[in-house]
VMD Tcl script that builds the backbone (N, CA, C; Angstrom):
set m [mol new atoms 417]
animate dup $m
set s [atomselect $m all]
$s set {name element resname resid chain x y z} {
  {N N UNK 1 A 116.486 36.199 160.609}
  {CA C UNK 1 A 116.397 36.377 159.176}
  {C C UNK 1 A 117.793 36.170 158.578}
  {N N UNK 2 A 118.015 35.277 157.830}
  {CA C UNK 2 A 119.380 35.326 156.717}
  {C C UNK 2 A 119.061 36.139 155.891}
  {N N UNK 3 A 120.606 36.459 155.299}
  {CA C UNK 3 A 121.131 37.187 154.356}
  {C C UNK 3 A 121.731 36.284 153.686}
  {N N UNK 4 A 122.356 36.464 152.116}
  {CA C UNK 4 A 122.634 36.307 151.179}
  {C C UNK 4 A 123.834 37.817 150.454}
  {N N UNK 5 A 125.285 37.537 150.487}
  {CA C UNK 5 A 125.647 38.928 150.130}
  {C C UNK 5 A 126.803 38.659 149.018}
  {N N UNK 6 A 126.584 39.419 148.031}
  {CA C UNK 6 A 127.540 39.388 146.689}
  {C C UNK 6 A 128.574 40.665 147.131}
  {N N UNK 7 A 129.134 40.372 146.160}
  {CA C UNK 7 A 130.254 42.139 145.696}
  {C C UNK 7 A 130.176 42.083 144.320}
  {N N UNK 8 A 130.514 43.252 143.814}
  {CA C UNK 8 A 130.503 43.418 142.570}
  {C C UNK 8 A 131.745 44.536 142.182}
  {N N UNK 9 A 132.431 44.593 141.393}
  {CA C UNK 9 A 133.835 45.851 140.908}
  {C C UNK 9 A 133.905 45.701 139.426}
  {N N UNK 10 A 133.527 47.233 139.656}
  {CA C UNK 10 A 134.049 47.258 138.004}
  {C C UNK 10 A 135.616 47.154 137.573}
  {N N UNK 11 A 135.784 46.334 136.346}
  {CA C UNK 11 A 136.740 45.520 136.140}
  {C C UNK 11 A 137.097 46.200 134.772}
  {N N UNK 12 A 137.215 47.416 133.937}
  {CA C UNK 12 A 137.617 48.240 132.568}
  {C C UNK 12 A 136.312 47.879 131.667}
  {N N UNK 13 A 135.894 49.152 131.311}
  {CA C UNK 13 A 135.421 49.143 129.872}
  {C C UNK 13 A 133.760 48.912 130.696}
  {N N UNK 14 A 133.320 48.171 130.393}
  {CA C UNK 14 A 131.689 47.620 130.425}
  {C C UNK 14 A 131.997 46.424 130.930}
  {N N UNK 15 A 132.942 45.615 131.719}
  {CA C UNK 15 A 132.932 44.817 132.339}
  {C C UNK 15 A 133.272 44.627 133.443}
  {N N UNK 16 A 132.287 43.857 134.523}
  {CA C UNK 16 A 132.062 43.824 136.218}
  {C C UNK 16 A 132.514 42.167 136.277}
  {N N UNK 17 A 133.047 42.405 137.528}
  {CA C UNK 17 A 133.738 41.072 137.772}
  {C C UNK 17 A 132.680 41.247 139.665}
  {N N UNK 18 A 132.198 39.413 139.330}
  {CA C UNK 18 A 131.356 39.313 140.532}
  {C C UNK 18 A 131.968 38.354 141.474}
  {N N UNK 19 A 131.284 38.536 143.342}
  {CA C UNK 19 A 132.211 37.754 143.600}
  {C C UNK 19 A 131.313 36.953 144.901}
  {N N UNK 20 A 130.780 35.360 144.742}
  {CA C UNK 20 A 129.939 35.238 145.659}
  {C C UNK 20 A 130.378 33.390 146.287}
  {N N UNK 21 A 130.763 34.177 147.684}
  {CA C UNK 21 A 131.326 32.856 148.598}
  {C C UNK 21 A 132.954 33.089 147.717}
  {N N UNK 22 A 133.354 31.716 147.272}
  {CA C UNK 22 A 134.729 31.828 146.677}
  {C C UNK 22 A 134.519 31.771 145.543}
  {N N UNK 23 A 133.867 31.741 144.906}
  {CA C UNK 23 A 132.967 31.872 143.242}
  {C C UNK 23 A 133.329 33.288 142.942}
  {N N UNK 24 A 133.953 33.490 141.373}
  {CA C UNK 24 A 133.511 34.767 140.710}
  {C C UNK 24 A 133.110 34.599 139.103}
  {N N UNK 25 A 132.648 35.625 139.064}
  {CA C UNK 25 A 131.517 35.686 138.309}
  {C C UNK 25 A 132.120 36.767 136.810}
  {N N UNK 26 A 131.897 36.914 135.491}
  {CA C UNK 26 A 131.650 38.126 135.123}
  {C C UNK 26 A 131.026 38.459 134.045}
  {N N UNK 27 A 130.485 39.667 134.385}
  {CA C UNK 27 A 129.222 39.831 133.879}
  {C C UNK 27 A 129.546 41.276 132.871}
  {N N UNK 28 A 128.969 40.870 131.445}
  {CA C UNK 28 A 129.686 42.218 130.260}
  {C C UNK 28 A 128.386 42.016 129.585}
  {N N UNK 29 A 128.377 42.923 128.377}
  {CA C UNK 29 A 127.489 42.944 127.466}
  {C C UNK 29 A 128.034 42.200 126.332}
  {N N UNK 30 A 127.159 41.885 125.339}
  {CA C UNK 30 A 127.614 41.348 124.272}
  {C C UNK 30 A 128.448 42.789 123.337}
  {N N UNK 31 A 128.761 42.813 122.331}
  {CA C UNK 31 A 129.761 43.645 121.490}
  {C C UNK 31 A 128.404 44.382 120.872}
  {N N UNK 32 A 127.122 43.255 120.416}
  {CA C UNK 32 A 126.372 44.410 119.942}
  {C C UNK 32 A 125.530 45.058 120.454}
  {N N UNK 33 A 125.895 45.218 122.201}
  {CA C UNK 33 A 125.267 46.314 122.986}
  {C C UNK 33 A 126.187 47.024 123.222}
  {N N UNK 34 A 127.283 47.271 122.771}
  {CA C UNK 34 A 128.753 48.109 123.020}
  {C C UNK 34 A 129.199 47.485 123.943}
  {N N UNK 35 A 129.380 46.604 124.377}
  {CA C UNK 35 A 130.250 45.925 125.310}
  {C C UNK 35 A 131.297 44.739 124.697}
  {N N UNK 36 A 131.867 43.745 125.539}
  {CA C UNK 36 A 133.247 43.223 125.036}
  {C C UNK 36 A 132.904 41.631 125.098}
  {N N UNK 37 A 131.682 41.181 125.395}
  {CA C UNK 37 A 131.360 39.815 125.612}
  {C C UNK 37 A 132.522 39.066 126.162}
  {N N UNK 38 A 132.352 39.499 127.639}
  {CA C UNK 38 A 133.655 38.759 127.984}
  {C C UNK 38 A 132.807 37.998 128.996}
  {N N UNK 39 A 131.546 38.303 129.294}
  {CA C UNK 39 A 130.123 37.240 130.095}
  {C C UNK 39 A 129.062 37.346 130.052}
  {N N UNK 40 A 128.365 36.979 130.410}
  {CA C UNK 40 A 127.216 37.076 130.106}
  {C C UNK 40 A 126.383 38.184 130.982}
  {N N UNK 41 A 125.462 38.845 130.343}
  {CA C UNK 41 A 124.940 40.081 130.574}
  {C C UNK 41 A 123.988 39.701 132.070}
  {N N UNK 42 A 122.869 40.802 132.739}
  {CA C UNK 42 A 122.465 40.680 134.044}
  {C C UNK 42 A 121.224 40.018 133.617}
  {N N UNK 43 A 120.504 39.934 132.197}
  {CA C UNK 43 A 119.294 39.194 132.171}
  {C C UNK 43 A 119.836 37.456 131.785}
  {N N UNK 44 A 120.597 37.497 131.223}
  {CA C UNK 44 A 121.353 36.081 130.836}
  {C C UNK 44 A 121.304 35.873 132.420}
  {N N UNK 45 A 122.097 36.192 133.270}
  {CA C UNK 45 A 122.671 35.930 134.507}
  {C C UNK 45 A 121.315 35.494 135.122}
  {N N UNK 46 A 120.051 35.981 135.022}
  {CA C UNK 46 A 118.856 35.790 135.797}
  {C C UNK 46 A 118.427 34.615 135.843}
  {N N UNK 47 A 118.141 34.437 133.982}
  {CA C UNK 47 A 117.999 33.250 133.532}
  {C C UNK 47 A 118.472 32.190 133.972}
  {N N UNK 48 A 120.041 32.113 133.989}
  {CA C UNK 48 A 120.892 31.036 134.469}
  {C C UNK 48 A 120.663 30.897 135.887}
  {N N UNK 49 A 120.198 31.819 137.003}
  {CA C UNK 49 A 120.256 31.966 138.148}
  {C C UNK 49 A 118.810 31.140 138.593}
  {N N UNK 50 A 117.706 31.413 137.889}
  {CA C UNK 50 A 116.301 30.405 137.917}
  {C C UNK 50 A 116.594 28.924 137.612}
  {N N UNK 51 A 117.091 28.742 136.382}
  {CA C UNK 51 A 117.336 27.725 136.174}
  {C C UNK 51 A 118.513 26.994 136.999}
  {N N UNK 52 A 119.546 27.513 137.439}
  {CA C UNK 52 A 120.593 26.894 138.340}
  {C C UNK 52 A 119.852 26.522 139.549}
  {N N UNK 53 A 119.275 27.544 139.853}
  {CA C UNK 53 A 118.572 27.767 141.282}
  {C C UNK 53 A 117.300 26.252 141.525}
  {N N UNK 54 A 116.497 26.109 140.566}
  {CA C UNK 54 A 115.567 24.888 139.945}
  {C C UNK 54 A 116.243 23.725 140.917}
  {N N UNK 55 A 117.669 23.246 139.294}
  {CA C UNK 55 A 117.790 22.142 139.201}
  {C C UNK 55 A 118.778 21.904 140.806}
  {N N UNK 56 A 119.551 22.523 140.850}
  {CA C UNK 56 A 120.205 22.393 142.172}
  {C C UNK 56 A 119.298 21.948 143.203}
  {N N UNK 57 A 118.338 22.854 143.624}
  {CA C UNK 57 A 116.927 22.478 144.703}
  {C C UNK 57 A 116.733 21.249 144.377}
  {N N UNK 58 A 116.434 20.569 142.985}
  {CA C UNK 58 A 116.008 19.734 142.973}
  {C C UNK 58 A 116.595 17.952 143.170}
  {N N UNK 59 A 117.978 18.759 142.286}
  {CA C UNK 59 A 119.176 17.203 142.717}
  {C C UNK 59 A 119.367 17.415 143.969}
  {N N UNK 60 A 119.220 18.176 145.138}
  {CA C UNK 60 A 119.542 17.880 146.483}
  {C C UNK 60 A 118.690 17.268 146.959}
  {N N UNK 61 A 117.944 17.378 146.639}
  {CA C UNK 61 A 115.993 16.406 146.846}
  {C C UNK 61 A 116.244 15.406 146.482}
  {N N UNK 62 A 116.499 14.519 145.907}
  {CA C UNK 62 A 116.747 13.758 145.136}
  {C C UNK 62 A 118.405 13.196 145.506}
  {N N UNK 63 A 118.990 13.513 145.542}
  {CA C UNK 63 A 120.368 12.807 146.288}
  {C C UNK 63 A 119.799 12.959 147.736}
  {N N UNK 64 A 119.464 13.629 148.654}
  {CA C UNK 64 A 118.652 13.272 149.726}
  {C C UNK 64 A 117.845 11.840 150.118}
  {N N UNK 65 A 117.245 12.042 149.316}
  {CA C UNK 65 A 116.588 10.388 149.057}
  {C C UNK 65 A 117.254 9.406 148.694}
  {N N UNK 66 A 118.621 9.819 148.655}
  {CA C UNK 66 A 119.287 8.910 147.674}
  {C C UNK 66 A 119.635 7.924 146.951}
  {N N UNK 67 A 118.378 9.190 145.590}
  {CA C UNK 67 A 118.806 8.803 144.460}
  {C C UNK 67 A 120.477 9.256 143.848}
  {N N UNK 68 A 121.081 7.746 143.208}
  {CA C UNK 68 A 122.361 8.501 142.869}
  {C C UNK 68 A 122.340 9.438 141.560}
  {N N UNK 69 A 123.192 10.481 141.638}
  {CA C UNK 69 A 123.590 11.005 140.570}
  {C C UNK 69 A 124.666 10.668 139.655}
  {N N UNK 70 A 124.958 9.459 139.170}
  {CA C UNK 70 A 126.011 9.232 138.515}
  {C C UNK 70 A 125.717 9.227 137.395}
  {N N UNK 71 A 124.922 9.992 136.632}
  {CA C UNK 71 A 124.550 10.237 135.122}
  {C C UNK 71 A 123.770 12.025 135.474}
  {N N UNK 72 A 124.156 11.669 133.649}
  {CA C UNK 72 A 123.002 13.693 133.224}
  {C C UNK 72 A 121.806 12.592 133.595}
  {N N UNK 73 A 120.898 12.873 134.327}
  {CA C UNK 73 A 119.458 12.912 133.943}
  {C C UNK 73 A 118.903 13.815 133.778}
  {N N UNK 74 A 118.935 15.349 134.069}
  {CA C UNK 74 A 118.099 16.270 133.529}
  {C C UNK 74 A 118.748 17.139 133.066}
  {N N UNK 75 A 118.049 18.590 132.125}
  {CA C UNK 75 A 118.606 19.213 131.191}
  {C C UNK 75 A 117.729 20.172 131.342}
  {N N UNK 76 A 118.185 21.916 131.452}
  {CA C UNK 76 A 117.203 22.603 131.009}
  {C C UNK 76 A 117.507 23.787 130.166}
  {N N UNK 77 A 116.509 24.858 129.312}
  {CA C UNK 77 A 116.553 25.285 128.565}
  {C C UNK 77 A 115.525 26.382 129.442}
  {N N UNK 78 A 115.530 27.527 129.317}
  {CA C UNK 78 A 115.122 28.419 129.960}
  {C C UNK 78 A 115.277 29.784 128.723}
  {N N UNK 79 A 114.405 30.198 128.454}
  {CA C UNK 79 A 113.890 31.364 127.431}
  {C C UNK 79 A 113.073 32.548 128.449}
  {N N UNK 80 A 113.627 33.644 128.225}
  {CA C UNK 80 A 112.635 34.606 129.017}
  {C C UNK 80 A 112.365 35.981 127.539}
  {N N UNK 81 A 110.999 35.635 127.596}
  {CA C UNK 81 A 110.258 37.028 126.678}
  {C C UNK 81 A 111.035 38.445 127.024}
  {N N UNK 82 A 111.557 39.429 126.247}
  {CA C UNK 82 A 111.684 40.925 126.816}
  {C C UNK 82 A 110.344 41.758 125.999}
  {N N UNK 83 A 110.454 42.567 127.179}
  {CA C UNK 83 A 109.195 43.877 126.369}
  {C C UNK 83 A 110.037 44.799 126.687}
  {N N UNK 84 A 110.329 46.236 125.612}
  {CA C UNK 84 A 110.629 47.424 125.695}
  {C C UNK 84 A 109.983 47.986 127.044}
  {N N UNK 85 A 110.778 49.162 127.516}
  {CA C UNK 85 A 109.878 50.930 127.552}
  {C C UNK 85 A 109.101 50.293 129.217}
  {N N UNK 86 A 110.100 49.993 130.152}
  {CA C UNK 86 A 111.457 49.728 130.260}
  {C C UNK 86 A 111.937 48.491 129.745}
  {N N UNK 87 A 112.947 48.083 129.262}
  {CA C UNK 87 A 113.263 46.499 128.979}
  {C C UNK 87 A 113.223 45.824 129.857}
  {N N UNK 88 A 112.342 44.453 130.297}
  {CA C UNK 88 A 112.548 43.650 131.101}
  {C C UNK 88 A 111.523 42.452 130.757}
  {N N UNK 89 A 112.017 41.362 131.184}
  {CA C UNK 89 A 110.820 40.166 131.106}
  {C C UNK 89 A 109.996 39.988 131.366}
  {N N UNK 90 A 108.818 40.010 130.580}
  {CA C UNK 90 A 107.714 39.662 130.947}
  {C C UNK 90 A 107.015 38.114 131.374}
  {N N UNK 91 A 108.018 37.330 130.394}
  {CA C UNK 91 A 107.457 35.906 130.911}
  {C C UNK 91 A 108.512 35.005 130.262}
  {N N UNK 92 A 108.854 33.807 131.530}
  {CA C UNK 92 A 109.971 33.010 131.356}
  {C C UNK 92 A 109.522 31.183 131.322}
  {N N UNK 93 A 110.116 31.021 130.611}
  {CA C UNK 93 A 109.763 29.319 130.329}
  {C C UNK 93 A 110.925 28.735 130.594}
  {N N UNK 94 A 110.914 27.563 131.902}
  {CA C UNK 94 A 111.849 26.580 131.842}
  {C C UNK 94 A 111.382 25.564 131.713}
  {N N UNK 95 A 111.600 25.166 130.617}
  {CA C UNK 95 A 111.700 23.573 129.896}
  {C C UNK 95 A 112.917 22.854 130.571}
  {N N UNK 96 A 112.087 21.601 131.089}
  {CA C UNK 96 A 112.700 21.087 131.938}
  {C C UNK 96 A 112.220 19.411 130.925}
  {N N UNK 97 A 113.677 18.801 131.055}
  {CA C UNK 97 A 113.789 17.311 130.310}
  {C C UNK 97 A 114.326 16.144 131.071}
  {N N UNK 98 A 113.370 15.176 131.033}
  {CA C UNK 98 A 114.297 14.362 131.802}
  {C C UNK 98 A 113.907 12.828 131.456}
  {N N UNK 99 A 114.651 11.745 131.536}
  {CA C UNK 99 A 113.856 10.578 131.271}
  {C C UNK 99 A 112.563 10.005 131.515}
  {N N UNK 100 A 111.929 9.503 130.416}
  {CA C UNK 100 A 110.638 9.029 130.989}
  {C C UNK 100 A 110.716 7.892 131.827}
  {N N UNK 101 A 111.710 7.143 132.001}
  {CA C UNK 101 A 111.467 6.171 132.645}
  {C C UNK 101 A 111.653 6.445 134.002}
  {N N UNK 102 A 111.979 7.684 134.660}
  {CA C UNK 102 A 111.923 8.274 135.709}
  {C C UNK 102 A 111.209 9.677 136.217}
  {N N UNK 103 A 109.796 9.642 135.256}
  {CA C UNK 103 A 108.486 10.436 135.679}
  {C C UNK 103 A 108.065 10.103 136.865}
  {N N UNK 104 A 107.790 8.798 137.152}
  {CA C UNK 104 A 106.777 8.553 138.480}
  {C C UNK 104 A 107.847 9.216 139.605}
  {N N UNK 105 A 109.034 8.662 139.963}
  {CA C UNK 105 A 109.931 8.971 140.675}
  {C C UNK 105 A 110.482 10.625 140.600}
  {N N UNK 106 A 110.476 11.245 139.616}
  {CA C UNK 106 A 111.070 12.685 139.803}
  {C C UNK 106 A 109.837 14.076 139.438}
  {N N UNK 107 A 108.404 13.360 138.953}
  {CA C UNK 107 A 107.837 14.488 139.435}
  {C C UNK 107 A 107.164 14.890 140.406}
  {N N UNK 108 A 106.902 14.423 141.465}
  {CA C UNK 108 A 107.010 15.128 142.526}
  {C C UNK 108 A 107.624 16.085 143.140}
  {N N UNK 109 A 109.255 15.773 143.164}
  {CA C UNK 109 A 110.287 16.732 143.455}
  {C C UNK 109 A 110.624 17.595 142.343}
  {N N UNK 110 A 110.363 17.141 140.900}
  {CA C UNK 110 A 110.511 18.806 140.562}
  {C C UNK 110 A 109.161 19.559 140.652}
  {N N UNK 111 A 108.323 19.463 141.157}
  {CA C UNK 111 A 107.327 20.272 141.577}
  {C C UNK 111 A 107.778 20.928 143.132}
  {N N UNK 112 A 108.197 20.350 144.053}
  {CA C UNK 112 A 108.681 20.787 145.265}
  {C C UNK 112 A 109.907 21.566 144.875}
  {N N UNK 113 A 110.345 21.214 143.724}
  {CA C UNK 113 A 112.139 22.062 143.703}
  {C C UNK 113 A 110.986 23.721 142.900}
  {N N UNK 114 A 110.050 23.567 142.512}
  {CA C UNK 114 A 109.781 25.057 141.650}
  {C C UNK 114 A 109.514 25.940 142.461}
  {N N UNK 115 A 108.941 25.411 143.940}
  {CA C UNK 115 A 108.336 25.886 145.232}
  {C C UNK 115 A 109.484 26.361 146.236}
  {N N UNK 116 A 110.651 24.880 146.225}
  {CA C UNK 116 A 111.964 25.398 147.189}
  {C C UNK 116 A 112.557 26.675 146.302}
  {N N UNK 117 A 112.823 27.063 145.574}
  {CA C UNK 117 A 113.672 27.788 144.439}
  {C C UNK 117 A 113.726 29.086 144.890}
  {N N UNK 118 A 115.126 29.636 145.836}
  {CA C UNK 118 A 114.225 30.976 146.222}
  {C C UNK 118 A 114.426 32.031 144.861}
  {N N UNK 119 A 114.941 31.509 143.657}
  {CA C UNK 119 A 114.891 32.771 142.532}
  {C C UNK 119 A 113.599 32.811 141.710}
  {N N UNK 120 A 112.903 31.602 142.267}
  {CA C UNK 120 A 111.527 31.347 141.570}
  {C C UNK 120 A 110.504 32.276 142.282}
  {N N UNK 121 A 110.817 31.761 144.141}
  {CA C UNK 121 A 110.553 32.332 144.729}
  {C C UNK 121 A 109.642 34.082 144.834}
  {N N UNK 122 A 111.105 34.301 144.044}
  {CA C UNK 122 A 111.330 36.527 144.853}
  {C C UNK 122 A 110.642 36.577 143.283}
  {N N UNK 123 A 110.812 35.874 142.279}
  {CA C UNK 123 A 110.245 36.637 140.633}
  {C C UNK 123 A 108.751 36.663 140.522}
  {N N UNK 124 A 108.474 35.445 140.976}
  {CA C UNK 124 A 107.195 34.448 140.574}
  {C C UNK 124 A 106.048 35.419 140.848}
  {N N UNK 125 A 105.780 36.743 141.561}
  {CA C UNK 125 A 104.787 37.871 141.554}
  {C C UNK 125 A 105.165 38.607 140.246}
  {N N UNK 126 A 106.250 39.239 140.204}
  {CA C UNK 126 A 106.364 40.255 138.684}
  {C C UNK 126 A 106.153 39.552 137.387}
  {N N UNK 127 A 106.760 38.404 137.461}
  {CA C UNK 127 A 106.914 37.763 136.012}
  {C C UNK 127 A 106.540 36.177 135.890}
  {N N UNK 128 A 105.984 36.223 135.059}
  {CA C UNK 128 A 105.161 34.882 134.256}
  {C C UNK 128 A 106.158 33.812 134.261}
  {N N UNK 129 A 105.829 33.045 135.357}
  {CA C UNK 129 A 107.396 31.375 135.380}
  {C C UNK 129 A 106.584 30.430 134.847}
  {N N UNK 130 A 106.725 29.661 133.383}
  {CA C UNK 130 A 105.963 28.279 133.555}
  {C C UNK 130 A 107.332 27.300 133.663}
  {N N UNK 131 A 107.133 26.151 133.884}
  {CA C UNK 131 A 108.354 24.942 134.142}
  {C C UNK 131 A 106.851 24.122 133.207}
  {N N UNK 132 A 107.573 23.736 131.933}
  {CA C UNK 132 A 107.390 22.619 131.605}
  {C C UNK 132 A 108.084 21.248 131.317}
  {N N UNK 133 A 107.708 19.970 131.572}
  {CA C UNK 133 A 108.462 19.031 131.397}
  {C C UNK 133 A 107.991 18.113 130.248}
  {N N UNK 134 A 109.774 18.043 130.104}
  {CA C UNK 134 A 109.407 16.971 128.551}
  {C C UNK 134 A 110.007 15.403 128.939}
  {N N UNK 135 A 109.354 14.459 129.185}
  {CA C UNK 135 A 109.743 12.993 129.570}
  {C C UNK 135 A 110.259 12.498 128.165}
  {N N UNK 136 A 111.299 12.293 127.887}
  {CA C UNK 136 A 112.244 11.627 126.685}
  {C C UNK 136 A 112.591 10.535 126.817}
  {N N UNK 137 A 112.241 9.081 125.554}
  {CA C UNK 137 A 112.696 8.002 125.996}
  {C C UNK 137 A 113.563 7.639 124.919}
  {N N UNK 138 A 114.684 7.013 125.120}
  {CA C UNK 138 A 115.564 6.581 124.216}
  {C C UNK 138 A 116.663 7.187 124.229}
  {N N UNK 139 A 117.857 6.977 123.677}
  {CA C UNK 139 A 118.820 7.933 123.645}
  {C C UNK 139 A 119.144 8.596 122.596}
}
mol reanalyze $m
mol bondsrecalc $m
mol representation Tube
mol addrep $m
């Protein structure tokens, strides 16, 4: 069985400084939760962590095959619903964009990247994941 292991230290005030592989991280509240917005909060962080988690799975799929990456081809936007009493998400949408002229070729693998994803993975029982895609042509 692997593991996966962070650290975390509190760093003054309402702000935690994170620390994973040689990566750090930090994570505050915004000012109008009494904090100092010096990063982004632990549900922001989730968000970004699904969606990082996605597209990464998926350009390795895809440079695997290699296809090159020498352009943006995809883009995403990720919204997660909160409900009070306790606060937490009930349901998250990643809108996922990418050229139409490369539908036939990339949906397959972003269907395999929603499946590889282990943050899609561990959520995808508690909370509502849709991935929709928007094929855009033109610039």
């Amino acid at each position: 069985m692997a593991e996966i292991n962070v650290t975390l230290q509190h760093a003054g005030d309402t702000v935690t400084t994170g620390q994973a592989r040689s990566h750090s991280v930090v994570v505050d509240r915004p000012e109008s939760k009494g904090g100092n917005d010096k990063g982004p909060m632990g549900g922001e962080l989730l968000l970004l962590a699904l969606g990082g988690c996605f597209l990464s799975t998926f350009l390795g799929m895809v440079k695997d095959d290699g296809h090159p990456l020498d352009r943006e081809l995809v883009s995403l936007d990720v919204t997660g619903v909160l409900t009070p009493a306790p606060t937490r998400f009930t349901s998250i949408t990643v809108e996922v964009t990418a050229p139409a002229e490369l539908e036939a070729e990339f949906a397959k693998p972003f269907l395999k990247a929603e499946r590889g994803c282990i943050v899609h993975n561990s959520i995808k029982d508690a909370i509502s994941v849709a991935f929709e895609y928007r094929w855009t042509t033109g610039g």
